[in-house]
Structure formats: structure tokens, C-alpha cells
N, C-alpha and C positions, 0 to 999 in steps of 0.2 A: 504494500500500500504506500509506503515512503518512497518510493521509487516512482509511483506515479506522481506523486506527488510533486516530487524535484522535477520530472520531467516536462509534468503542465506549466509548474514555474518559470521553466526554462523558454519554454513556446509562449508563454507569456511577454517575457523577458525579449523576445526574440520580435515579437509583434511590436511593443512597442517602440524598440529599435528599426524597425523596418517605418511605422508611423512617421518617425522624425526623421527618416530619410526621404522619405516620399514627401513631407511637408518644404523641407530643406529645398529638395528639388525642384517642388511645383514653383517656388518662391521664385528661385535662382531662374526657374524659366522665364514665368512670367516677368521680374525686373528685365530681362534678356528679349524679352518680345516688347515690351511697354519703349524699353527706348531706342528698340530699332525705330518701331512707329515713329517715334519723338522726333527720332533725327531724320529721319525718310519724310514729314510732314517739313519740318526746318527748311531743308534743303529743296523743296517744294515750292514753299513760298516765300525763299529768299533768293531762286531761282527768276521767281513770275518779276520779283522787286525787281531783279536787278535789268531783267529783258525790257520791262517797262518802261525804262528810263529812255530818253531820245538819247542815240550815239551809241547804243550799248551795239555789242558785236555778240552773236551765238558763236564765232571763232573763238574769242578770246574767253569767254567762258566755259564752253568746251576745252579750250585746254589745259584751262586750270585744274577742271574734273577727273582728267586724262595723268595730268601731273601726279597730282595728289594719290590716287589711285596708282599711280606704279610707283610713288617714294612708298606708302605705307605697303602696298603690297609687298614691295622688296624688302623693306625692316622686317614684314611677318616671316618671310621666307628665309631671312638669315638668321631668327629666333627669338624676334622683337621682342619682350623683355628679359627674354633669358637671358640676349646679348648683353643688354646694361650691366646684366649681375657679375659677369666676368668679373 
């Protein structure tokens, strides 16, 4: 009977542990979804601002976009912050 006993404890034990992982994670996703949107919205309508303006070039914004996106691509692919920690 003690034997069941520790072992329900343990699958107890075990449940709640699994709860705070799955809580942990849904967290960790949804911050990870709330500010893709964030920034995908930003970039949106600081995009429409800047077209808006008379004189603006879709060249010159394009390839700031282009830029940006292959500096930070290539920091990730060399280890982005792993490299820092060196």
C-alpha cells in the first residue's frame, strides 16, 4: 500500500511539474507572438508615414529593409549573442 502510495505522489509530483512547464511555455509563446505582431504593425505604419511624405523614394526604403535584414541576418548566423559572450 506504501508503495502506491509514493508512486501517486510521485505522478502527482510529476503533473505539477509538467503544469509549470506548459504554463512557462504558453507565456514564453504568446510574449513571442504579441511582439512579432507589435513590430510587424510598427513597421507597417511607419512604412505608410514615411511613403506618405512628398520626395520619399520606395528605392531608398527598400534598401534600408534589405540592409538591415542581411546585417542582422549575418550577426544571427555567426551566433548573435553567443558571439558577444566570447
Amino acid at each position: 500500500l506504501s508503495t502506491t502510495n509514493n508512486s501517486s505522489a510521485t505522478k502527482k509530483d510529476n503533473n505539477k511539474h509538467n503544469d509549470k512547464r506548459s504554463k512557462t511555455l504558453f507565456l514564453k509563446t504568446a510574449f513571442w507572438i504579441t511582439a512579432w505582431y507589435t513590430t510587424s504593425l510598427a513597421t507597417l505604419f511607419l512604412n505608410k508615414i514615411i511613403l506618405s511624405r512628398k520626395g520619399s523614394s520606395v528605392h531608398v526604403l527598400g534598401m534600408c529593409q534589405m540592409t538591415t535584414a542581411a546585417v542582422i541576418g549575418g550577426w544571427s548566423s555567426f551566433g548573435g549573442l553567443d558571439w558577444l559572450k566570447r
